[in-house]
Structures are given as structure tokens and as C-alpha cells.
N, C-alpha and C positions, 0 to 999 in steps of 0.2 A: 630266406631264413635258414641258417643251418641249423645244423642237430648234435644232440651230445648225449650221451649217456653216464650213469653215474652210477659207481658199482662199487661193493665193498669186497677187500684184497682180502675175504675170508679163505682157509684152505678149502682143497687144493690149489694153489696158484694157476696152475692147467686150465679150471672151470672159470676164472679171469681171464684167461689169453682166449680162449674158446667167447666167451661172451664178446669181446673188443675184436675178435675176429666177425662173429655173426654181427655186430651192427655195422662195421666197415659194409659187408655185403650186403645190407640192408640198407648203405644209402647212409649213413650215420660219419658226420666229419671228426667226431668228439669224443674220447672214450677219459670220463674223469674218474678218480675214485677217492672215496673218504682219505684220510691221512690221521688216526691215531694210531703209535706204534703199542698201545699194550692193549687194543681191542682188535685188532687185525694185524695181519701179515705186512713186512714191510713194501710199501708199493712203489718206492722207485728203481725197488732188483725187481718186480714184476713187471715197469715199465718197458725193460730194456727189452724183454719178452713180447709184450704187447706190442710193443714198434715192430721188430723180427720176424714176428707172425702178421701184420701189416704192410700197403703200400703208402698208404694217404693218411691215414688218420691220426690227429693230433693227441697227445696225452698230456695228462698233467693233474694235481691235487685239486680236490673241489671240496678243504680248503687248507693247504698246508698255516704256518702261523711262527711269530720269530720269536717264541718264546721256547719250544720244544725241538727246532733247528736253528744250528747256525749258519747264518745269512751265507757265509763266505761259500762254506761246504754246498747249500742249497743251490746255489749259483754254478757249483762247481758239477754237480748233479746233472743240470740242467743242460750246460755248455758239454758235457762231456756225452750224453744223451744226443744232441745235434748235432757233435762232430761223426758220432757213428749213422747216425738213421738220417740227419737231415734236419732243417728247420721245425721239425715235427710236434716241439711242447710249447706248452705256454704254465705258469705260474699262478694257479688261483692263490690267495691270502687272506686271512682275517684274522683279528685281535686272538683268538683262540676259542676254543672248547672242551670238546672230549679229550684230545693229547693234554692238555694243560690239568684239567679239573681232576683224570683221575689220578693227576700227580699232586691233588691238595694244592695246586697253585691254582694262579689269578691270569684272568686274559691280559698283553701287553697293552699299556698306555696307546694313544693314537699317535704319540710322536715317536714312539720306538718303531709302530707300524709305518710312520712315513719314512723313517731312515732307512727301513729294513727294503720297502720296496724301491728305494733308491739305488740302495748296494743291488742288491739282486738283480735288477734291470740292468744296470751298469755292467756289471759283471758278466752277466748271462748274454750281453750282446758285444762280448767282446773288447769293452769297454773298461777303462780304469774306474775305481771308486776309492771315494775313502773313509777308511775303516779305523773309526779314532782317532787318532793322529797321523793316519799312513792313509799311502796312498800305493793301492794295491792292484793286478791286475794279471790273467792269466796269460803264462807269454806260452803257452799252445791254442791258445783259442781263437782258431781266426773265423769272422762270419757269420759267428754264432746271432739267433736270433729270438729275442724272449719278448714274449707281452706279458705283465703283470696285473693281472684284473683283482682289484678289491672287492670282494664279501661285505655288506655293509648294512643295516637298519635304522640306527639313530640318525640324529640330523645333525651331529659333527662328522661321525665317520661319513655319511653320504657326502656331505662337504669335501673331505679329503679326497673321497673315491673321486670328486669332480676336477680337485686341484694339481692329483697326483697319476689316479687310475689310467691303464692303457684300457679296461675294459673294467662293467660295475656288474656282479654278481649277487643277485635278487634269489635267495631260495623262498620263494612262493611264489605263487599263479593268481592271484585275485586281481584281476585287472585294474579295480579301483584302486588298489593300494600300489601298485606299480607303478601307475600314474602317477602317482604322490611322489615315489620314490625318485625316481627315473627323472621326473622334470628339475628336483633337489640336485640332482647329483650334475645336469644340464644347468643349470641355473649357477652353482659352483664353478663350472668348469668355464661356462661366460667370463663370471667377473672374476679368476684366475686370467683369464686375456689365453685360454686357452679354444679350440675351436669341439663345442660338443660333440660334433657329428664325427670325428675322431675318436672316440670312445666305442668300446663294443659296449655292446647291452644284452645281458644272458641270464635267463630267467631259469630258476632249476625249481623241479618240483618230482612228485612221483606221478605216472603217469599206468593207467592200470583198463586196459582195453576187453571191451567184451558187450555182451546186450545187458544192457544196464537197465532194460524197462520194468525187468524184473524184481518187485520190491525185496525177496530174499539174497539174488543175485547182489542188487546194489547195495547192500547191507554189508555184504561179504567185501567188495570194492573198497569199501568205506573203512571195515576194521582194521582192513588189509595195509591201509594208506595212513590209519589215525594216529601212527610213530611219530608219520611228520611234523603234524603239529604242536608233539611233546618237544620237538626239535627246535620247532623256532620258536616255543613258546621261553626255552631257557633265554635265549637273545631277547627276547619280547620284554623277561622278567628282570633282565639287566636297564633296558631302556626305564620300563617304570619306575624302579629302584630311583634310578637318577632323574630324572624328569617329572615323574608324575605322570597320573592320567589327563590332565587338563592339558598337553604340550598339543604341539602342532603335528603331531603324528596321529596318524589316521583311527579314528575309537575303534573299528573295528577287529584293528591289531592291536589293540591292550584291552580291550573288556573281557575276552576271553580267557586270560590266565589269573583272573582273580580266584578261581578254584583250585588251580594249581597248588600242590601239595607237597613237591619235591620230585626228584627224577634220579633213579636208577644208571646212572652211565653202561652197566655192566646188560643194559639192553639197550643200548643208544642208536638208533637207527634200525630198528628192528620192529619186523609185523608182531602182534601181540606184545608189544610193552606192554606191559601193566601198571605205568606209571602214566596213562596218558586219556584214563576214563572222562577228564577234565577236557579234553578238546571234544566240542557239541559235533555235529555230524554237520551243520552248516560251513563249517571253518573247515572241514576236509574237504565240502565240495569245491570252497570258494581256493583252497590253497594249491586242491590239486587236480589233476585230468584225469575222469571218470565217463568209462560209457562205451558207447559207439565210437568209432571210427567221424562219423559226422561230430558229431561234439567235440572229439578231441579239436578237430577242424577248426569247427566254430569257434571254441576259446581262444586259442593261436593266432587266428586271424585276427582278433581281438587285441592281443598281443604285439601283432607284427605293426597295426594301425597305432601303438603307443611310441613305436622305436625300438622294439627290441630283437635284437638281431640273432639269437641264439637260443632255442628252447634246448636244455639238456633234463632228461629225463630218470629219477630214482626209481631204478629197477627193484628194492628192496620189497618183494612182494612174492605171492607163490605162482607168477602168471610170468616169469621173465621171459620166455622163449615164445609165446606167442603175443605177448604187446610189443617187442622186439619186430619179429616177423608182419605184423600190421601198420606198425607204422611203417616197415620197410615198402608194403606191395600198395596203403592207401593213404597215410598219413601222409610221409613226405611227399607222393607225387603229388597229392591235393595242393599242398601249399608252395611246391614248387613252378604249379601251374602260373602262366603270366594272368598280372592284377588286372585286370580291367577298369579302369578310370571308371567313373560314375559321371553321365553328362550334366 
């Protein structure tokens, strides 16, 4: 399994290159970050940084979107990031959110989202695409190498992620609902005549280490992480909107946003939201990794027995330099231990 982190391009940009540095030496392949430009700093001039202060580590949005970038430019980003540091990014994408909403607009349709991750791909590997009517292509780009992994919940866009996605990007951790997700998006990508096991599988959630036996301690874990759930509970509230709760999507991810009452952008991804008293404290344990060093383990493992090849972890919490440094010295050696078959 590899590992990623997920960081927001808040100032100083410095204390972002310094954090995609400490996980690199932690053992860390994966440094993403948010992508709204009027709630953070812009992150692909902090990219170029992160690569620079880097030897291995991959970067890229976790989750740019084609409503707030154009596709051509995005691509152009990406290829021109490769040609200095290396094959070094990848392209997370979804319908939108935060970049979109607090410009009073709407996430893109799912077929703008499948044209966009065609251009992009095309483009970012060096590849012609076309754009309209034209057929477009960068003639300095030689080599270039992009995976495009979809962000996805509902059960079209998982469809998509399975007919289109180089990789499907799941932000939560509740293994039952992964399962659900995961084998959707494998089940699409079958009867597209496309082969699953091709597909990366990357599960983001926040990730928040310490002795968690402690009922005050784990209290503190829990507030610290309950942003998330305001987080996916906005995607959660689009799925119901359109579907209903009676769909084939898992109850345990839509019974929870019936108390939902609105959400704050202007604290979006942030410990103490105050838009987020609505997520119960079951839904953080189940969304996110809380505890020990051993737990984290145990859930992962968990994980890894579903297919999913990527845990990337939201640092957005007041503990980043030492859940950082634990998973660096016990987390990933655990899991990079070889599996032992079961007779």
C-alpha cells in the first residue's frame, strides 16, 4: 500500500513545502492538497516547490474540478511540472465544490467531467486531444506522464470513475461503505471491457494518532476530525437530493445528513467547523483513523483486504508533526511488512 498526504496550501507556502518534505522522509509517496483558489493559496506555484524540495514524491490536487480550471491550461500545468521534476504528478478531479460553490456556482454535469478528464489525460501525456472542434497538442511536450483518478460517491459518477478513471478516489475510511464503492466502480470498469485491476484505489480520510484509550483524549481526536464529515456530508446531500434515501447506496452514508442544516464554506475543511455539530461521533470513527498506532494498522489492513492501493491521509488537525512522524517510524513499516497467506 502506499501513502499520501493531504494538506491545505494555507500561508506560509514554506510550512507546505516543509510538511511534503517531512512525509517524503517519513516514507510518504504522495503529497496532495485541497484546490480552492479563494480559500487557499494557489497550489500548483506551491507544487513546483514541493517537487524542488523533493526527490520521489508524487504531487498533485486531491481534488482539482473543470468548472473552476481550464482543462487545456490544467494539462498544460501538469506537462510542464514533468518536464522540469519528472514524471512526478498525477491529477486528482471531481464534479467540484468549494472552488465552485463559493463562486455561487453549480458542480459540472458528469459528461463535461468525462470530456475534461479525456483532454487532460491526452494532453498531460503528451498526447493530442480535441478541444471542440480542434485538435490540439503541446508540441514541447515530450514524455510527459499523467494518471487521472476520479473523486466519486453516487452511483453514476462511480460508473464513470470505472469506464474512464486511471484511479477512484474514495474520501472516507468506513470499510463497509468502500466495499460498496469500490466493487461499483470495478463492476463498471468490467462491463466497459476495461480490466479493474488497472485502476488505482485511494482512500483519503483524516488520520489523527495518539492513545486514544482515553475517553477525554478520544473526544479531543474526534472534534478535531468532525470537519470531515461536514465535508462529505455536502456530496452525501447532493446524492439524496437526486436519488433519495431508499437508492442502493449504502444507509449508513445518507442517514446521517438528515440534520444537516447548511455548511459554512469559509470554514471548509477546518477542525472546529461549526457547521458540522450534525455529524454523530460514530460517523467520525467509522470515516476516519483514530487511536493507536495498532488501530490505525488494523483499519488499513482492512482496507488493503478490499483493493485499495493508496491510503492518503488529511492532516487538517492540531497533531500534524506527530501523526506525520508515527506513521513514518510504525504505521507504514506495519503495513509494508510482507502478508502472510492464511493456510
Amino acid at each position: 500500500m502506499d501513502f499520501g498526504v493531504v494538506l491545505q496550501t494555507d500561508p506560509p507556502a514554506s510550512r507546505v513545502v516543509d510538511l511534503a518534505r517531512q512525509a517524503e522522509n517519513h516514507g510518504f509517496d504522495y503529497a496532495w492538497t485541497f484546490d480552492s483558489h479563494l480559500l487557499w493559496q494557489e497550489p500548483f506555484v506551491i507544487y513546483s516547490a514541493m517537487l524542488a524540495a523533493t526527490r520521489r514524491i508524487t504531487v498533485g490536487p486531491m481534488v482539482t474540478n473543470p468548472a473552476t480550471r481550464d482543462w487545456t491550461v490544467l494539462a498544460s500545468l501538469f506537462a510542464t511540472l514533468n518536464d522540469m521534476y519528472g514524471n512526478r504528478t498525477v491529477c486528482g478531479i471531481g464534479r467540484g465544490d468549494s472552488a465552485v460553490r463559493t463562486l455561487n456556482g453549480r458542480p459540472s454535469n458528469l459528461a463535461t467531467l468525462r470530456d475534461a478528464v479525456e483532454v487532460i489525460r491526452e494532453l498531460g501525456n503528451s498526447r493530442p486531444a480535441t478541444v471542440g472542434e480542434r485538435t490540439v497538442q503541446f508540441p514541447w511536450s515530450k514524455g510527459s506522464a499523467l494518471d487521472v483518478w476520479i473523486a466519486a460517491y453516487g452511483p453514476k459518477a462511480l460508473a464513470l470513475t470505472g469506464e474512464v478513471g486511471d484511479g477512484f478516489i474514495l474520501q472516507l475510511a468506513d470499510p463497509d461503505i468502500a466495499a460498496w464503492m469500490i466493487k461499483a466502480v470495478r463492476d463498471s470498469a468490467e462491463a466497459a471491457g476495461r480490466d479493474p485491476d488497472a485502476i488505482t484505489f485511494c482512500v483519503a480520510a483524516p488520520a489523527y494518532t495518539g492513545d486514544g484509550s482515553a475517553p477525554a483524549a478520544r473526544a479531543h481526536m474526534r472534534e478535531q476530525c468532525r470537519w470531515f464529515g461536514g465535508m462529505v456530508g455536502n456530496h452525501v446531500a447532493d446524492i439524496v437530493a437526486r436519488y433519495g434515501t431508499d437508492s442502493a447506496i449504502p444507509q449508513a452514508l445518507t442517514d446521517y445528513v438528515r440534520d444537516r442544516e447548511g455548511y459554512d464554506y469559509n470554514e471548509h475543511g477546518r477542525a472546529g467547523n461549526s457547521h458540522t455539530a450534525f455529524v454523530p461521533d460514530e460517523i467520525v470513527e467509522r470515516f476516519c483513523l483514530l487511536g493507536s498506532p495498532h488501530e490505525h494498522v488494523e483499519k488499513l489492513q482492512a482496507l488493503r483486504e478490499l483493493g485499495v492501493d493508496q491510503f492518503a491521509l488529511y492532516l487538517q488537525h492540531d497533531n500534524k508533526d506527530d501523526t506525520l512522524r508515527t506513521y513514518g517510524e510504525r504505521v507504514i513499516p506495519a503495513m509494508r511488512e510482507p502478508v502472510v497467506a492464511s493456510a
